[in-house]
PyMOL commands that place a pseudoatom at each C-alpha (Angstrom):
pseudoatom trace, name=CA, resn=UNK, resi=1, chain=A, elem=C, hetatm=0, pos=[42.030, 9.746, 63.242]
pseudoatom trace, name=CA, resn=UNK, resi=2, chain=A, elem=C, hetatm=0, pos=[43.450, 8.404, 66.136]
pseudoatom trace, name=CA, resn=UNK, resi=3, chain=A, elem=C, hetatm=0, pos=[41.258, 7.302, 69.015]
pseudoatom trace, name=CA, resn=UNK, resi=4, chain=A, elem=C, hetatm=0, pos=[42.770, 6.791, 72.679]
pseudoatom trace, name=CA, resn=UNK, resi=5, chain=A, elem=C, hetatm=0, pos=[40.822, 6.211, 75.282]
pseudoatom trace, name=CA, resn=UNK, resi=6, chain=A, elem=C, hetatm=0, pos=[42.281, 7.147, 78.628]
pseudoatom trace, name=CA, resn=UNK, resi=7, chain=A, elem=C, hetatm=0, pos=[41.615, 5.318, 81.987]
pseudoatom trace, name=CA, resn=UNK, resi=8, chain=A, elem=C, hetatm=0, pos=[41.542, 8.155, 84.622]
pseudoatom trace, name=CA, resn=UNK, resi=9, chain=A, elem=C, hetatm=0, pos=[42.095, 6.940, 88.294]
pseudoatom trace, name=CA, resn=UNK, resi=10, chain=A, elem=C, hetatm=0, pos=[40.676, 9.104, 90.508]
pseudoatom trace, name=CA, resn=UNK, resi=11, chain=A, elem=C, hetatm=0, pos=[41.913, 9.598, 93.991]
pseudoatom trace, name=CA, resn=UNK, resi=12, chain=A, elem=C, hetatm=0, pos=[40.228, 7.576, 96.712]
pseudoatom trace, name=CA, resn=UNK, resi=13, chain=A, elem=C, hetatm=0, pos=[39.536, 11.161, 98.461]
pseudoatom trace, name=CA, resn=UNK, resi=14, chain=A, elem=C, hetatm=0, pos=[38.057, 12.439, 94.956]
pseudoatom trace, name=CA, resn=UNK, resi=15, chain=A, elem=C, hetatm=0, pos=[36.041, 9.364, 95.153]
pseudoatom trace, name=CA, resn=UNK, resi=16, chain=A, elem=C, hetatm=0, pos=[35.181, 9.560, 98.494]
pseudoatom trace, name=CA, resn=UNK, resi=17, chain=A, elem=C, hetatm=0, pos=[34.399, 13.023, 99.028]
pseudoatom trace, name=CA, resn=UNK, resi=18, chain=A, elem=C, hetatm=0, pos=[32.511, 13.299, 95.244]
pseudoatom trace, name=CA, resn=UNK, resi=19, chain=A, elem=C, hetatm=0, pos=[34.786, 16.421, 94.469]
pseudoatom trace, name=CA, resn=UNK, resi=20, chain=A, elem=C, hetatm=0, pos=[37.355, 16.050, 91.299]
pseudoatom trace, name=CA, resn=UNK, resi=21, chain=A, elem=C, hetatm=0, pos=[40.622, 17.753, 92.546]
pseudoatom trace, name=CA, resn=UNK, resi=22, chain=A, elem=C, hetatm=0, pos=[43.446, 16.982, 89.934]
pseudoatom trace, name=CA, resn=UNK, resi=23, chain=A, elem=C, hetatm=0, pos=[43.528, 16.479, 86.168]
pseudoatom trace, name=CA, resn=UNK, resi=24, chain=A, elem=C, hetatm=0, pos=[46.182, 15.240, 84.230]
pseudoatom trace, name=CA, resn=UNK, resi=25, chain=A, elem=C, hetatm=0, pos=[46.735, 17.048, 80.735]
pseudoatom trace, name=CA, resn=UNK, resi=26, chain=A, elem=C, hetatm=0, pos=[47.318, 15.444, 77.273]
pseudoatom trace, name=CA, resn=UNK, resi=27, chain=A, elem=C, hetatm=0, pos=[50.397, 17.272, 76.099]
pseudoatom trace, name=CA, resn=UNK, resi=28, chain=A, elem=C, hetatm=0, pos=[50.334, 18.617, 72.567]
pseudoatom trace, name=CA, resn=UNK, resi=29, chain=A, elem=C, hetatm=0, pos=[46.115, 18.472, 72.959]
pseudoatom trace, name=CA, resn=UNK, resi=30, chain=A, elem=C, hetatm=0, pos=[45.035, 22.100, 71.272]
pseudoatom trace, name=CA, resn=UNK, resi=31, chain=A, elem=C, hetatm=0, pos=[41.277, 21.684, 72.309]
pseudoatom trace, name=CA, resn=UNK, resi=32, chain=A, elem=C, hetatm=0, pos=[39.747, 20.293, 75.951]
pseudoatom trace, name=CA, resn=UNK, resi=33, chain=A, elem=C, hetatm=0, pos=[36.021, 19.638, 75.770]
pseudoatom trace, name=CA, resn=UNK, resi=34, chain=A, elem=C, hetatm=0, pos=[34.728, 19.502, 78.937]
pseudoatom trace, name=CA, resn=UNK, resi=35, chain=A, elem=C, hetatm=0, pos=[30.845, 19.331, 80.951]
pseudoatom trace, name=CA, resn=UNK, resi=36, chain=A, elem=C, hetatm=0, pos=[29.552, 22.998, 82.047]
pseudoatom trace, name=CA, resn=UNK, resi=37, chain=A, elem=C, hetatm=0, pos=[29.987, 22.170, 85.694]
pseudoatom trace, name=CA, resn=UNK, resi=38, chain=A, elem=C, hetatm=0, pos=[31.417, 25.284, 87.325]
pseudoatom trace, name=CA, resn=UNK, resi=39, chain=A, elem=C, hetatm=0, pos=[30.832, 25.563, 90.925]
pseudoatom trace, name=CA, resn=UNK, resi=40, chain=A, elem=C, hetatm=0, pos=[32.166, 23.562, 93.399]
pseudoatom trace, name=CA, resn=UNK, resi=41, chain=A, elem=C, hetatm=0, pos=[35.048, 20.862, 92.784]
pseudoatom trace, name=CA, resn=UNK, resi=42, chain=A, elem=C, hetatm=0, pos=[34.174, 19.746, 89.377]
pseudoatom trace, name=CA, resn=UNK, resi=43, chain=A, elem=C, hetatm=0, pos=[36.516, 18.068, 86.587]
pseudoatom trace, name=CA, resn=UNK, resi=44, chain=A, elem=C, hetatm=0, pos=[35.791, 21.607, 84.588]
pseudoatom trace, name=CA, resn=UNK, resi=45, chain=A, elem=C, hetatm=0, pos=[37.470, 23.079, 87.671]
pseudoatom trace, name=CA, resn=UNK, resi=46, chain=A, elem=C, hetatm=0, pos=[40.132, 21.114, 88.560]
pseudoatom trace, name=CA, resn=UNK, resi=47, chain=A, elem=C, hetatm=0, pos=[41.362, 21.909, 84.005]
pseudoatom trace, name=CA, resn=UNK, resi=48, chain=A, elem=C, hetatm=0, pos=[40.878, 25.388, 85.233]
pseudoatom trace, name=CA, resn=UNK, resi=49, chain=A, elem=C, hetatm=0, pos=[42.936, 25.115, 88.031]
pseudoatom trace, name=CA, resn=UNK, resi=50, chain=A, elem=C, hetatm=0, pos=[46.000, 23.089, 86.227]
pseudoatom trace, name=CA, resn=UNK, resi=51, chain=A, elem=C, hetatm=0, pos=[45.948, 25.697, 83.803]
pseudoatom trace, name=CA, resn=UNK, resi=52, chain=A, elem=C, hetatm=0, pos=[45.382, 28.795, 86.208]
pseudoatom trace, name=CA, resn=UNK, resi=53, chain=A, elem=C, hetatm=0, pos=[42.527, 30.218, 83.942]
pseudoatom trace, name=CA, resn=UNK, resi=54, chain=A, elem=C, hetatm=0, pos=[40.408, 32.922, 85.063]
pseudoatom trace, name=CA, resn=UNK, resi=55, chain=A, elem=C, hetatm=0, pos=[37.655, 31.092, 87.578]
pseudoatom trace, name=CA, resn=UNK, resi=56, chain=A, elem=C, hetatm=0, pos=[35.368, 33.804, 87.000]
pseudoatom trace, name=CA, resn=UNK, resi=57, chain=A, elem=C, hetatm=0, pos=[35.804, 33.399, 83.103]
pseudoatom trace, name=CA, resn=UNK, resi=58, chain=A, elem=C, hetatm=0, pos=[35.049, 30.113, 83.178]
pseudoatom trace, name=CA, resn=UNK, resi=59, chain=A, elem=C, hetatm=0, pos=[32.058, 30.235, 85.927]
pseudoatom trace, name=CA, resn=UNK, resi=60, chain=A, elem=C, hetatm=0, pos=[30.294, 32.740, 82.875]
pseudoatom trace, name=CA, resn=UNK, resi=61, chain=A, elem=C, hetatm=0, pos=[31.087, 30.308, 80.322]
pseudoatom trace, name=CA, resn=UNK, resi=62, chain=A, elem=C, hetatm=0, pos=[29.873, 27.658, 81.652]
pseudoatom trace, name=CA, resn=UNK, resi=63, chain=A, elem=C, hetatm=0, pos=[26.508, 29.718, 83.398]
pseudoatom trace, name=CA, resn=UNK, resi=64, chain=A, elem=C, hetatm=0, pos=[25.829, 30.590, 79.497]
pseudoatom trace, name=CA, resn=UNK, resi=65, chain=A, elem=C, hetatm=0, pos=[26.562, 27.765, 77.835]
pseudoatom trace, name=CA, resn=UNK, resi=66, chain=A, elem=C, hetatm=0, pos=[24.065, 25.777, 80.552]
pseudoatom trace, name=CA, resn=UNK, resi=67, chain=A, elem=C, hetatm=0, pos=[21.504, 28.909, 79.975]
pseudoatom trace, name=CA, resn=UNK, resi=68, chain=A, elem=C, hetatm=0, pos=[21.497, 28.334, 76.418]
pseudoatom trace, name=CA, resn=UNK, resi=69, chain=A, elem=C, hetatm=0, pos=[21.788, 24.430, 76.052]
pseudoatom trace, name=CA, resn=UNK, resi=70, chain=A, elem=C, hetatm=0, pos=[24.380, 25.252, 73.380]
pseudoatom trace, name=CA, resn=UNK, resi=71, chain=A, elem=C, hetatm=0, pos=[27.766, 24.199, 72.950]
pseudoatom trace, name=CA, resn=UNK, resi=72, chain=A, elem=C, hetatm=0, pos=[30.478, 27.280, 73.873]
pseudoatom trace, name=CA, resn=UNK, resi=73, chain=A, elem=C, hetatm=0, pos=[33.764, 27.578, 72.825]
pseudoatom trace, name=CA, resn=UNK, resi=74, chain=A, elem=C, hetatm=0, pos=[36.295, 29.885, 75.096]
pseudoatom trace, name=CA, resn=UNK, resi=75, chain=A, elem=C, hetatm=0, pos=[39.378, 30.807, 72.849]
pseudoatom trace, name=CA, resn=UNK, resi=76, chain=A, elem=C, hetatm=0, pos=[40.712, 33.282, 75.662]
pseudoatom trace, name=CA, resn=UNK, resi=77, chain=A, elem=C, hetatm=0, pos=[42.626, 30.396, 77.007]
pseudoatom trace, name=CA, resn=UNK, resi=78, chain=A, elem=C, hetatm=0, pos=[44.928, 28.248, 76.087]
pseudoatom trace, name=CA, resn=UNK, resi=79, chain=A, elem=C, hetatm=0, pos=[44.430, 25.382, 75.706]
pseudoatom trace, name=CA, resn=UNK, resi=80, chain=A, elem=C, hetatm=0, pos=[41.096, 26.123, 73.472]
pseudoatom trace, name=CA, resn=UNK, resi=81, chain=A, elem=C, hetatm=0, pos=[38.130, 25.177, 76.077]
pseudoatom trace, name=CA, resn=UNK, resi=82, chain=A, elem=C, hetatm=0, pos=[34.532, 23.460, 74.737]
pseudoatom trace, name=CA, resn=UNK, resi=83, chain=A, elem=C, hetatm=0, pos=[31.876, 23.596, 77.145]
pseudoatom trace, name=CA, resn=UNK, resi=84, chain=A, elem=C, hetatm=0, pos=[28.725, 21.262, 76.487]
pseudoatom trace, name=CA, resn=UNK, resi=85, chain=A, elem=C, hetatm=0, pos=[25.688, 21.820, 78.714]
pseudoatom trace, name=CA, resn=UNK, resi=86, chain=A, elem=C, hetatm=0, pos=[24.893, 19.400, 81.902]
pseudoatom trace, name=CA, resn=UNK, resi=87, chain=A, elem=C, hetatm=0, pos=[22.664, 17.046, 80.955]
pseudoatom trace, name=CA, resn=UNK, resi=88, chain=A, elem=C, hetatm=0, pos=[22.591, 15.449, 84.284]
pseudoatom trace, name=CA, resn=UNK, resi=89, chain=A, elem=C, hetatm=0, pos=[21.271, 12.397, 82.346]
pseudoatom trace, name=CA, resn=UNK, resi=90, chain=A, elem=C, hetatm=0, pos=[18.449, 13.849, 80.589]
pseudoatom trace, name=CA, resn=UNK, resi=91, chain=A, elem=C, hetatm=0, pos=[19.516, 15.826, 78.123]
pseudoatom trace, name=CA, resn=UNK, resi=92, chain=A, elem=C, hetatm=0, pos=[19.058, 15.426, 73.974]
pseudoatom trace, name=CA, resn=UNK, resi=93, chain=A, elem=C, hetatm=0, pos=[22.526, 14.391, 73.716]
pseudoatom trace, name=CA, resn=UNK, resi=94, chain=A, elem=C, hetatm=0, pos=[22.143, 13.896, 69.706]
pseudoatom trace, name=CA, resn=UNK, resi=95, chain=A, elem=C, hetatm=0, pos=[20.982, 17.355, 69.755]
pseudoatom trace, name=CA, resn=UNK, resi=96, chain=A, elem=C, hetatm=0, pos=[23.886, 18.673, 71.758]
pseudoatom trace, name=CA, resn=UNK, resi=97, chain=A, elem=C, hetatm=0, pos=[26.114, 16.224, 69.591]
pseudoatom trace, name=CA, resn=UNK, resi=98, chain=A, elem=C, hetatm=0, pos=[25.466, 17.641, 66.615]
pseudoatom trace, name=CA, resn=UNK, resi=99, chain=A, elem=C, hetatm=0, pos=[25.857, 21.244, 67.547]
pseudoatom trace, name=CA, resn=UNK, resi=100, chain=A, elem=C, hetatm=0, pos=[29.241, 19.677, 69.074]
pseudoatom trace, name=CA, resn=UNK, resi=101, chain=A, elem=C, hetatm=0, pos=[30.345, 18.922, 65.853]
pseudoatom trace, name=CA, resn=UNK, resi=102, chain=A, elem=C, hetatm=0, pos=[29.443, 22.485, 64.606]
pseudoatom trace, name=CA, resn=UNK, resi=103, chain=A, elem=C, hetatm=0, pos=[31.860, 23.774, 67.156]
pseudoatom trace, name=CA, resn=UNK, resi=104, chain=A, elem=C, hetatm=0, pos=[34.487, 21.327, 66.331]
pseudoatom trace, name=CA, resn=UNK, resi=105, chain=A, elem=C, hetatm=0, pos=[34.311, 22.169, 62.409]
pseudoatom trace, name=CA, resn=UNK, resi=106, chain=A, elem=C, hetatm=0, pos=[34.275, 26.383, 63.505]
pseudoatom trace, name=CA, resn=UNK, resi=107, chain=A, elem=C, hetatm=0, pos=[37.369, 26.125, 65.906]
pseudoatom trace, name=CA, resn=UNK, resi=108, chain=A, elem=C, hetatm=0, pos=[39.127, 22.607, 63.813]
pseudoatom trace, name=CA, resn=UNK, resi=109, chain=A, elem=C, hetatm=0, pos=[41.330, 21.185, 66.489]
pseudoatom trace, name=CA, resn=UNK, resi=110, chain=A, elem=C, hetatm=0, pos=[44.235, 18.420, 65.883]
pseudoatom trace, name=CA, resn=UNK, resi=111, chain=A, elem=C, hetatm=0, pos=[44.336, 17.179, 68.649]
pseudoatom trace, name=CA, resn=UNK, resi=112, chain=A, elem=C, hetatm=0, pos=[40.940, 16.788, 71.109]
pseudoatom trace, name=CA, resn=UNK, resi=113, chain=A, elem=C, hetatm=0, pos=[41.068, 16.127, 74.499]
pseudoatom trace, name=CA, resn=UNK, resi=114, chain=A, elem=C, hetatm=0, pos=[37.258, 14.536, 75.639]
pseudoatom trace, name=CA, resn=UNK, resi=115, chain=A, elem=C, hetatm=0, pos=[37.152, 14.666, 79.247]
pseudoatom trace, name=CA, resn=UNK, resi=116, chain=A, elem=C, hetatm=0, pos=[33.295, 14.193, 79.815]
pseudoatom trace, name=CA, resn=UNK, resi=117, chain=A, elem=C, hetatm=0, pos=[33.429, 10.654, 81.353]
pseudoatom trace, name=CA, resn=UNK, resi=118, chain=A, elem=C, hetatm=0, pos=[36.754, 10.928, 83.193]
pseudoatom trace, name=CA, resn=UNK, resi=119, chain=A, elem=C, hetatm=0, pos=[34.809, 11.420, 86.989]
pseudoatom trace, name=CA, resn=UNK, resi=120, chain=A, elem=C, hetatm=0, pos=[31.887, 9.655, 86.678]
pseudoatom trace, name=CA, resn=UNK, resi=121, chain=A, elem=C, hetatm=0, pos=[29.281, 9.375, 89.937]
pseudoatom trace, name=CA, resn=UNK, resi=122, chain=A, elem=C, hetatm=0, pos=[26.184, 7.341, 90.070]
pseudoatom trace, name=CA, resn=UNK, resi=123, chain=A, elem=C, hetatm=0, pos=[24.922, 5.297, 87.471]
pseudoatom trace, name=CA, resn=UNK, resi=124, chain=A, elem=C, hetatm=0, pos=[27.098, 4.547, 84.427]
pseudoatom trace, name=CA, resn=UNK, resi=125, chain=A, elem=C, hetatm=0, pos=[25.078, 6.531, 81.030]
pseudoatom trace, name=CA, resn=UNK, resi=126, chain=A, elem=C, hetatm=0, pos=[25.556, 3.802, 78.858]
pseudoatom trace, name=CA, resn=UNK, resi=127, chain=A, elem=C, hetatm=0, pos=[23.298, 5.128, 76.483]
pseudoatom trace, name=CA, resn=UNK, resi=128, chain=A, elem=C, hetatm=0, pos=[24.551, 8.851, 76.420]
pseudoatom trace, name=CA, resn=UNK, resi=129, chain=A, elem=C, hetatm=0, pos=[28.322, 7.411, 75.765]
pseudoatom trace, name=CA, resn=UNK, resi=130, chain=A, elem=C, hetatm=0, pos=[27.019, 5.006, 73.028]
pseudoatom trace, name=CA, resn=UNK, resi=131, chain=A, elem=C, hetatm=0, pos=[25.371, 7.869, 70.991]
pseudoatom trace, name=CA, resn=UNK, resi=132, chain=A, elem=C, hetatm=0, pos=[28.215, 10.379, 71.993]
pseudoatom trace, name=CA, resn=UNK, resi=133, chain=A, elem=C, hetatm=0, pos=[31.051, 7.275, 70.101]
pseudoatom trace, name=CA, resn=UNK, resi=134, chain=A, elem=C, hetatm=0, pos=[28.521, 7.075, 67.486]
pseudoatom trace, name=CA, resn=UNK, resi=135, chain=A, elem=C, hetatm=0, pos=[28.973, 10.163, 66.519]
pseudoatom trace, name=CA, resn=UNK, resi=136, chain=A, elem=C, hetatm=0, pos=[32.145, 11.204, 67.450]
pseudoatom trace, name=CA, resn=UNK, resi=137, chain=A, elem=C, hetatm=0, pos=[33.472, 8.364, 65.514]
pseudoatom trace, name=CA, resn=UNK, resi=138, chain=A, elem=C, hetatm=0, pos=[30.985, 9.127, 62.148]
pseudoatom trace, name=CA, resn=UNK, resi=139, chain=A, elem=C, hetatm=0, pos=[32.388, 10.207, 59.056]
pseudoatom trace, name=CA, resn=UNK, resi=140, chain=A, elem=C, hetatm=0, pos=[30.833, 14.076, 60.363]
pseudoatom trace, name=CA, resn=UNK, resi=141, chain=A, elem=C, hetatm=0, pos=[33.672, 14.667, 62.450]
pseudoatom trace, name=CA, resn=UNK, resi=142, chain=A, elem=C, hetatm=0, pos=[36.344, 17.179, 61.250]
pseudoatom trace, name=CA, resn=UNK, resi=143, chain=A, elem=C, hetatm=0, pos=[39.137, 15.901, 59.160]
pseudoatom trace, name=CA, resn=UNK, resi=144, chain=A, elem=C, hetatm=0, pos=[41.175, 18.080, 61.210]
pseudoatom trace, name=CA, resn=UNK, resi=145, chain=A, elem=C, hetatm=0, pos=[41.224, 16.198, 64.316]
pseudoatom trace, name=CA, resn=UNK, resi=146, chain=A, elem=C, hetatm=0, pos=[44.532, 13.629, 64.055]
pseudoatom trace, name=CA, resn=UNK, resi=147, chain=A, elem=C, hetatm=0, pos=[44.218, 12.641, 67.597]
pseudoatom trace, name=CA, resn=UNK, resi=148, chain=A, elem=C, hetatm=0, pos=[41.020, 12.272, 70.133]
pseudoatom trace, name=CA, resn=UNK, resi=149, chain=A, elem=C, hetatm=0, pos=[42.014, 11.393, 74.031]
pseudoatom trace, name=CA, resn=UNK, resi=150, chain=A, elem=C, hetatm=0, pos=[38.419, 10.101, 75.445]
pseudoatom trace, name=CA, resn=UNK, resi=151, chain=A, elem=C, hetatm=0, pos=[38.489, 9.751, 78.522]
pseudoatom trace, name=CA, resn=UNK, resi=152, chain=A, elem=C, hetatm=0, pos=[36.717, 7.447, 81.107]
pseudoatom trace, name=CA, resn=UNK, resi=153, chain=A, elem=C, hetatm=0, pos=[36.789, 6.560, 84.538]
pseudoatom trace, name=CA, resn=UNK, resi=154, chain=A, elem=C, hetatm=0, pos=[39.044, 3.225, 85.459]
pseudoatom trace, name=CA, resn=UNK, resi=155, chain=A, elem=C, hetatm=0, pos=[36.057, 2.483, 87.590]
pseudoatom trace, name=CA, resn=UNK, resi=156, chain=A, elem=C, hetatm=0, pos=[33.643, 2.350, 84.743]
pseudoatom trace, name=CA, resn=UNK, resi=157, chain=A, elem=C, hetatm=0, pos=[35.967, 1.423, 81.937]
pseudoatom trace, name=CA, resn=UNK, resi=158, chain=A, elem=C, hetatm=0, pos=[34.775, -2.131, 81.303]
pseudoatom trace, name=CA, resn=UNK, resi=159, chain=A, elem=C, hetatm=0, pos=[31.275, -0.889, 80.633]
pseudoatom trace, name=CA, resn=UNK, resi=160, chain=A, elem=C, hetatm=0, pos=[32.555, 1.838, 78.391]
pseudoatom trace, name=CA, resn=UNK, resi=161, chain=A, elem=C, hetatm=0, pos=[34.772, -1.063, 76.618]
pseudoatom trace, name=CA, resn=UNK, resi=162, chain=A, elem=C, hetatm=0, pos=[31.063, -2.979, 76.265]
pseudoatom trace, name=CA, resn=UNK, resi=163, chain=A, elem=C, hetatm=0, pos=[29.458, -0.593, 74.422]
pseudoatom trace, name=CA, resn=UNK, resi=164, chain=A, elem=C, hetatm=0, pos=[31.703, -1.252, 71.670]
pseudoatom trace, name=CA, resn=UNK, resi=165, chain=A, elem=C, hetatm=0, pos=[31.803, -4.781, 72.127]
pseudoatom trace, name=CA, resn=UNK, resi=166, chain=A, elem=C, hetatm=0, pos=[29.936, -6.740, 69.558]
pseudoatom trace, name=CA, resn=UNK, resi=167, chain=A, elem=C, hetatm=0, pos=[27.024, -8.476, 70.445]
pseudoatom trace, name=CA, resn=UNK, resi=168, chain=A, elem=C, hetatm=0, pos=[27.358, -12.535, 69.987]
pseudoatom trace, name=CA, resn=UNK, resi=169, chain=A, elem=C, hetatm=0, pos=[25.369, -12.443, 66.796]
pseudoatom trace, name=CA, resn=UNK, resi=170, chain=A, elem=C, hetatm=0, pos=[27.145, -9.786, 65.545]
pseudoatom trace, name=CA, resn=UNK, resi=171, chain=A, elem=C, hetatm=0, pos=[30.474, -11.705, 66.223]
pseudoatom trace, name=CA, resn=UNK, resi=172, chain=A, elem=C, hetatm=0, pos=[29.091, -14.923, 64.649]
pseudoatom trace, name=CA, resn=UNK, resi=173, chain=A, elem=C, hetatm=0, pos=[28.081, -13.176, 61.140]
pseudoatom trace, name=CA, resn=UNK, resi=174, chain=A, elem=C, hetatm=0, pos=[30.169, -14.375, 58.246]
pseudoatom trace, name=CA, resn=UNK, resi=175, chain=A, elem=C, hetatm=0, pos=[30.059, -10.480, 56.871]
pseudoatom trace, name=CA, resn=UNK, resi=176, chain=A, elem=C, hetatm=0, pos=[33.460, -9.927, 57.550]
pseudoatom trace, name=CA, resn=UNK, resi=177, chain=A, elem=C, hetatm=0, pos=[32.757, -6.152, 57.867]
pseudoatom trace, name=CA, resn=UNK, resi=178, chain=A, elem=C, hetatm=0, pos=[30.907, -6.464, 61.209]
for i in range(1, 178): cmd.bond("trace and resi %d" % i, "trace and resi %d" % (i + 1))
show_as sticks, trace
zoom trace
C-alpha cells in the first residue's frame, strides 16, 4: 500500500472565519472518508459541494451515522462517501476504528482518500491521529486499498510528522527493525 500524506492549505478566510469552503480532490480516489459534520461550512460540505451531491442526502447520512456512532457508507454517489461519527475529541476512536475497517473490507476501495485531519481547529488530537495510523497502517487493513491520501492540515503537519517520529531511544537501538 501506498501511503501519501497530503498537506492541505487552507485559505486564510477558511482559517479566519472557521468555515472550510474548498476541497481539492485526489483524482482516480474511488472512496472519500470523511467526519459526519453536516451543517454549516464543514470539510464534509465543501466534498459535497465539489461534487454537487445531494445536500439533503448527505445532511441524513451524516444525522444517522452521528445517531448511531457507527461508521456509514453512502454508495449513491460517486465518489463512494464514508462517514465516521464526530468525536469532537472524545470519542472511542479504536472502537470507531475498527468498525472503520469493517466498512473498508464491505465496500474494498483502491484507492482511499482520508480527509479527517485536513481542517483542523483548536487543539491538535495527537492521540486520536496516533491510534487512527496505528491502525490504518496494521496488517487489518484491506489488501484492496493500493493507494491511501491522508490528509492533514499544513498548519499542523509537523506534529502529525512527530507522531511517527521515533523517540531518541528508539533511534539509538541497535535492532535494526525499529
Amino acid at each position: 500500500m501506498n501511503l501519501s500524506f497530503n498537506a492541505i492549505t487552507n485559505t486564510p478566510d477558511e482559517i479566519e472565519m472557521g468555515h472550510k469552503i474548498w476541497f481539492e480532490p485526489i483524482s482516480g480516489c474511488d472512496v472519500i472518508s470523511a467526519t459526519a459534520n453536516a451543517p454549516g461550512f464543514t470539510p464534509l460540505i465543501a466534498i459535497a459541494r465539489h461534487y454537487g451531491w445531494n445536500y439533503d442526502l448527505i445532511a441524513r447520512a451524516s444525522a444517522a451515522c452521528n445517531e448511531s456512532r457507527a461508521v456509514a457508507i453512502v454508495q449513491s454517489v460517486t465518489p463512494t462517501l464514508m462517514l465516521v461519527p464526530a468525536t469532537k475529541g472524545r470519542g472511542k476512536t479504536d472502537a470507531i476504528m475498527f468498525d472503520y475497517l469493517g466498512a473498508l473490507h464491505a465496500i474494498k476501495p483502491k484507492c482511499l482518500h482520508f480527509t479527517h485531519y485536513g481542517f483542523l481547529q483548536g487543539r491538535f488530537p495527537a492521540k486520536e491521529i496516533a491510534v487512527v495510523l496505528d491502525i490504518l497502517l496494521s496488517e487489518y487493513i484491506p489488501r484492496s486499498i493500493h493507494s491511501l491520501i491522508f490528509d492533514v492540515d499544513i498548519r499542523r503537519s509537523r506534529e502529525c510528522y512527530s507522531l511517527m517520529r521515533p523517540t531518541l531511544q528508539e533511534a539509538e537501538s541497535d535492532d535494526p527493525w525499529i
